[in-house]
ChimeraX commands (.cxc) that place a marker at each C-alpha (Angstrom):
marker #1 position 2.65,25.21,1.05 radius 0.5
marker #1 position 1.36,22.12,-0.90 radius 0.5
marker #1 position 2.96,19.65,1.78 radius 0.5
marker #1 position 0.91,21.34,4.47 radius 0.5
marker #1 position -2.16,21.37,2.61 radius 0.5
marker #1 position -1.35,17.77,1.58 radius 0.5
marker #1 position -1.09,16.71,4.96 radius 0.5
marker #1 position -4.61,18.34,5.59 radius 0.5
marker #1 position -6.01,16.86,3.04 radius 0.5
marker #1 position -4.68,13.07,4.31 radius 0.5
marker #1 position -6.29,14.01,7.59 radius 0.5
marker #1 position -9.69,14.66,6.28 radius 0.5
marker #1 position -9.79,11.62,3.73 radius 0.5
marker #1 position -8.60,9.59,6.59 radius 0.5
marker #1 position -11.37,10.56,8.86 radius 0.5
marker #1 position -13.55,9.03,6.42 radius 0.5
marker #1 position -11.67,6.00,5.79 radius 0.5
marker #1 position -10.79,7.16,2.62 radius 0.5
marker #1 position -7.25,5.81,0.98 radius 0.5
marker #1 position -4.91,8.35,-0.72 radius 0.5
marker #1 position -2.76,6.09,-2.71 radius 0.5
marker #1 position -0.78,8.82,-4.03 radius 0.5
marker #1 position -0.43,13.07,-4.41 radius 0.5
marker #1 position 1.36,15.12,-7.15 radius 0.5
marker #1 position 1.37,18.57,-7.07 radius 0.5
marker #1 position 1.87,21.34,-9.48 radius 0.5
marker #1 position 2.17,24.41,-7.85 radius 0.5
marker #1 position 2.08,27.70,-9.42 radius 0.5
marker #1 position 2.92,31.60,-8.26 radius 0.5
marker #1 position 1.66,34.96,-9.45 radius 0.5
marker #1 position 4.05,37.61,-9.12 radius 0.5
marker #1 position 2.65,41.20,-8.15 radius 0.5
marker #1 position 4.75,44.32,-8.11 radius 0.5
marker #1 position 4.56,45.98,-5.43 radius 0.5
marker #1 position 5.08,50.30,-5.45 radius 0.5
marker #1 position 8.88,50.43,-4.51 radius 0.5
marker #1 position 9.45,48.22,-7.25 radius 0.5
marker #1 position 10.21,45.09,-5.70 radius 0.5
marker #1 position 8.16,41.60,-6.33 radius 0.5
marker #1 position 5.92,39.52,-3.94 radius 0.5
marker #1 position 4.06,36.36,-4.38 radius 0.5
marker #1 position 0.37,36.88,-4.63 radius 0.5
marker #1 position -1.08,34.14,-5.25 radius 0.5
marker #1 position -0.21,30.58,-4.76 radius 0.5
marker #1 position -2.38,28.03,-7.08 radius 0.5
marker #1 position -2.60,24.50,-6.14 radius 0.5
marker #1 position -3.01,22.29,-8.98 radius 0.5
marker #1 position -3.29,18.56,-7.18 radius 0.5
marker #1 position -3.54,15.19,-8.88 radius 0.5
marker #1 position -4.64,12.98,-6.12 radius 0.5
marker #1 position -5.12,8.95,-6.48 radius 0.5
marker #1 position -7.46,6.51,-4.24 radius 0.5
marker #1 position -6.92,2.88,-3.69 radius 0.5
marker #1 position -7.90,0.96,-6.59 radius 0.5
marker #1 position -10.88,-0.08,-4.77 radius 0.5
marker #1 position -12.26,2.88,-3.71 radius 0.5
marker #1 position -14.74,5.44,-5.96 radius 0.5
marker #1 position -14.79,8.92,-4.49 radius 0.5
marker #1 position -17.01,11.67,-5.88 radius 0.5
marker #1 position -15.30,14.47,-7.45 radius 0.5
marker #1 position -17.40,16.62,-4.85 radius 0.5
marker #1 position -16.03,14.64,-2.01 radius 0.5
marker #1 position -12.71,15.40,-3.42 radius 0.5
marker #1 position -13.44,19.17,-3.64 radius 0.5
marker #1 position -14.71,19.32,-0.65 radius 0.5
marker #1 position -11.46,17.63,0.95 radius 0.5
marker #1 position -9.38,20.25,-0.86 radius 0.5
marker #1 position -11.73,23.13,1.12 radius 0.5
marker #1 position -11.37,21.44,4.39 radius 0.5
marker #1 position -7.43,21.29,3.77 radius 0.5
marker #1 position -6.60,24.17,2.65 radius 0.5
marker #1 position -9.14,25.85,5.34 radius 0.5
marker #1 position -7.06,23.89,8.56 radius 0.5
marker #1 position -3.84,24.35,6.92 radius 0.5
marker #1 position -1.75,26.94,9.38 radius 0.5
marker #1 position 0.81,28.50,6.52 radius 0.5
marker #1 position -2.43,29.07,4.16 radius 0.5
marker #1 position -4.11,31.02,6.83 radius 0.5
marker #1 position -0.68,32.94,7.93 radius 0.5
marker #1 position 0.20,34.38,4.77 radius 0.5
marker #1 position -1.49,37.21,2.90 radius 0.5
marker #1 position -0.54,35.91,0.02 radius 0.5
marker #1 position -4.04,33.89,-2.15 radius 0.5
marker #1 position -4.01,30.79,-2.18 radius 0.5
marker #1 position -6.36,28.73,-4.46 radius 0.5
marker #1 position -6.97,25.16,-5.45 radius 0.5
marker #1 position -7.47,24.35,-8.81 radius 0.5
marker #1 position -10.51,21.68,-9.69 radius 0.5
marker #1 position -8.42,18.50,-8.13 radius 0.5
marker #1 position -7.61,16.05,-10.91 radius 0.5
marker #1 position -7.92,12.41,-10.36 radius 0.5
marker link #1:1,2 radius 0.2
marker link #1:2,3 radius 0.2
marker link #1:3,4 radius 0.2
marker link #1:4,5 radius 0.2
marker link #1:5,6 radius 0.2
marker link #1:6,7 radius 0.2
marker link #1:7,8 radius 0.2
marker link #1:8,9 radius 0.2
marker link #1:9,10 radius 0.2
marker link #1:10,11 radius 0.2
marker link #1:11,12 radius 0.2
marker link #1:12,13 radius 0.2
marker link #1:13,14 radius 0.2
marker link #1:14,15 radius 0.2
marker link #1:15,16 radius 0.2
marker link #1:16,17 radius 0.2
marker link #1:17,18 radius 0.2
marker link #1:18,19 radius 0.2
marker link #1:19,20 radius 0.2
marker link #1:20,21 radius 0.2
marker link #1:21,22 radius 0.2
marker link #1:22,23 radius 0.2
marker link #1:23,24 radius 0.2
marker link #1:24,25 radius 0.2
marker link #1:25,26 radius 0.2
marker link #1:26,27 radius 0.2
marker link #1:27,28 radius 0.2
marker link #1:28,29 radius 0.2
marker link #1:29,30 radius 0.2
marker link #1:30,31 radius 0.2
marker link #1:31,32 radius 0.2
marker link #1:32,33 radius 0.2
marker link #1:33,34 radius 0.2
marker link #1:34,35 radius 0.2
marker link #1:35,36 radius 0.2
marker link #1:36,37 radius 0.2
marker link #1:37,38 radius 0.2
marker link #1:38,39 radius 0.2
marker link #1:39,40 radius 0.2
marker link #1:40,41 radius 0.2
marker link #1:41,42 radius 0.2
marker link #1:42,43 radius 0.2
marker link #1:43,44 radius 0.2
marker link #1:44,45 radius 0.2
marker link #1:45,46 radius 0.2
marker link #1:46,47 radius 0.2
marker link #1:47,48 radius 0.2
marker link #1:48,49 radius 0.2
marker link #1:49,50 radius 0.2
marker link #1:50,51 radius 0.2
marker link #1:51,52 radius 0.2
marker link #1:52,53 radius 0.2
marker link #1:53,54 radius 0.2
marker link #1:54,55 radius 0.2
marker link #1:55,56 radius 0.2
marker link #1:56,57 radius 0.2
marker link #1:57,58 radius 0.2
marker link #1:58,59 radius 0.2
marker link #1:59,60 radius 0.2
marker link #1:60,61 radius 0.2
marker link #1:61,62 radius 0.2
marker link #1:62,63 radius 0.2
marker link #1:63,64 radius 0.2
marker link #1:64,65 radius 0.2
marker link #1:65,66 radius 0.2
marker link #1:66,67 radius 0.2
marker link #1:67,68 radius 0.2
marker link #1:68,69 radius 0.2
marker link #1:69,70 radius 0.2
marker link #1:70,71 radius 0.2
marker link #1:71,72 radius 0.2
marker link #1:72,73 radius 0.2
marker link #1:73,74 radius 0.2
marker link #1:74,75 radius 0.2
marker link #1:75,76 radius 0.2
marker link #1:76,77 radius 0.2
marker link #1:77,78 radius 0.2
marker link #1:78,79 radius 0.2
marker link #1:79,80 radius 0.2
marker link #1:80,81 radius 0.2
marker link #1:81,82 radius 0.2
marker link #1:82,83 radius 0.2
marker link #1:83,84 radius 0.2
marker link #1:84,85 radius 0.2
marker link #1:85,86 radius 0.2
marker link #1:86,87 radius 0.2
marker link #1:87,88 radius 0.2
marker link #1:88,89 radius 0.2
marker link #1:89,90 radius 0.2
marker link #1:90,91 radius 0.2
view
């Protein structure tokens, strides 16, 4: 999941000639028990720590807003019942 939202996310900063310089990624699940008593993954939270080329300033809304328009586009988010979120990106 956080590879395909990362490469949505390098597609929308690119589009505005914006340079990712580097992407980390701690990713969190929520399991939920479902009524036969077996597990499934609820929720999916995307906690991203995303860098810009040293000459660059991007506003933290831009930055939210990339994270929107990622995980939005991003096929497996939008195929999957399971929630996922993105936590406030970290730069």
């Amino acid at each position: 999941m956080t590879d395909a939202v990362k490469l949505g996310y390098d597609i929308e900063s690119k589009q505005r000639t914006i340079d990712v310089g580097g992407w980390e990624d701690t990713t969190e699940g929520v399991l939920s028990p479902l009524p036969e008593g077996r597990f499934w993954v609820s929720e999916v939270i995307l906690k991203p720590r995303v860098k810009f080329a040293s000459f660059q300033e991007v506003k933290p809304s831009a930055i939210a807003h990339f994270h929107e328009l990622a995980l939005r586009d991003c096929f497996i988010a939008q195929s999957v019942k399971t929630k996922v979120t993105v936590d406030q990106p970290k730069i």
